[in-house]
N, C-alpha and C positions, 0 to 999 in steps of 0.2 A: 605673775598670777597671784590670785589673791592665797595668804598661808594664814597661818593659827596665830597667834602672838600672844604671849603671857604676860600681863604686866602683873607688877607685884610691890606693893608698898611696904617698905621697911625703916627701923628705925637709922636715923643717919648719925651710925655712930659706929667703930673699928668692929668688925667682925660680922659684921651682918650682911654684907654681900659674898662674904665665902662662906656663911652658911649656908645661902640660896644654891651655890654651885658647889659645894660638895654633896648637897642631899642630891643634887642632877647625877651629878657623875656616879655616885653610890647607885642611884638608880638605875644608869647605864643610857644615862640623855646627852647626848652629846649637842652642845649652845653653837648654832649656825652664825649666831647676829646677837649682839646685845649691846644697849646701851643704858647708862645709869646716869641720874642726874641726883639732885636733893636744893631743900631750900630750909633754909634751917632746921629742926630736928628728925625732917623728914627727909624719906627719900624713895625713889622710883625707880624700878627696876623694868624695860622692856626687854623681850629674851624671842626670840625665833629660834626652835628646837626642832631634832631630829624626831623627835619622839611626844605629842604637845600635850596627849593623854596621859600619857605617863607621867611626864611632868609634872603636870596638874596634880594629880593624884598622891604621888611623891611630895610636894611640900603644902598639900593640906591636911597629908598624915601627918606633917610635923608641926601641925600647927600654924602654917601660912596661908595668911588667904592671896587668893590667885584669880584675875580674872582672864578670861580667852575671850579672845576678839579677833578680829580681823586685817590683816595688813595687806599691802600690795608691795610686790617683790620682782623689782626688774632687773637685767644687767645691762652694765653700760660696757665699751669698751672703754678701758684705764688712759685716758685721754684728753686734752685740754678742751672742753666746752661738752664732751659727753651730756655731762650729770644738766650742767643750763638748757641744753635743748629738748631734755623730758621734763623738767621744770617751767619752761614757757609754753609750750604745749597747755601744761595746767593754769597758767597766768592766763596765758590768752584768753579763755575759756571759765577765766573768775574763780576756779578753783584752789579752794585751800587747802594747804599743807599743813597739815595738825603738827608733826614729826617725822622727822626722817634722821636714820642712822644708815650708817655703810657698814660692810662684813667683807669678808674674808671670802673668797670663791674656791679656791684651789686650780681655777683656769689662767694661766699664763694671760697676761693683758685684757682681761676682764676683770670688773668690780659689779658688786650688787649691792644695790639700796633698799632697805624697807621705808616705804612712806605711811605713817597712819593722813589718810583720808576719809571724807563721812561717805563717799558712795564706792566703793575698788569697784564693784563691776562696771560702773559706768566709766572710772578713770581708765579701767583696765581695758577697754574698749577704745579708748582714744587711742591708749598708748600701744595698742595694733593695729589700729588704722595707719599709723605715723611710722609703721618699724622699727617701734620700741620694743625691744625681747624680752619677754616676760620669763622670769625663773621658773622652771620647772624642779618638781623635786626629783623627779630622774634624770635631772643631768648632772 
């Protein structure tokens, strides 16, 4: 299902990604998903939280800007060709993958991926028709 996503551009230099994740944690945001990249002095930060308001709110009080968007959030079972077969699903069909990172479940033989895509509801539609499991945040 489609969830909140925080990206967050910081400088690409020692200490600037635990300052993102300690104002989380001080806040009491617990990071579901994240992944970080950089290209020279910069760097990007995408986060899927438990909490995407607070979040937000928490590191623009400290001076970070933060933008919330949109992701799609399915699970795969932990598996050899899983992740390729909700990926061609999208290929078939010309759709592009802006991003995508994996996380952390807590489900024995399940994985979850965040994709950034330009349409989730419409991807998120395919990938129900197909018996692709969309993440719930109650489970």
């Amino acid at each position: 299902m489609s969830v909140p996503e925080l990206s967050v551009q910081i400088r690409n230099a020692p200490g600037q990604l635990v300052q993102v994740t300690t104002i989380l944690a001080e806040a009491g945001v617990n990071v579901q998903g994240v992944t970080a990249s950089s290209a020279g002095k910069t760097g990007w930060v995408h986060m899927v939280v438990d909490k995407a308001k607070l979040a937000e709110e928490a590191l623009q009080e400290c001076g970070i800007s933060v933008e919330t968007g949109e992701a799609l959030a399915i699970m795969m079972p932990d598996e050899p060709g899983a992740l390729d077969c909700a990926l061609r699903l999208l290929s078939d069909r010309r759709i592009n993958v802006d991003y995508i990172y994996t996380c952390l479940t807590g489900s024995k033989g399940k994985g979850m991926a965040i994709l950034g895509v330009q349409s989730p509801g419409k991807v998120e539609k395919i990938f129900r028709e197909n018996g692709i499991e969309l993440w719930n945040e109650a489970t």
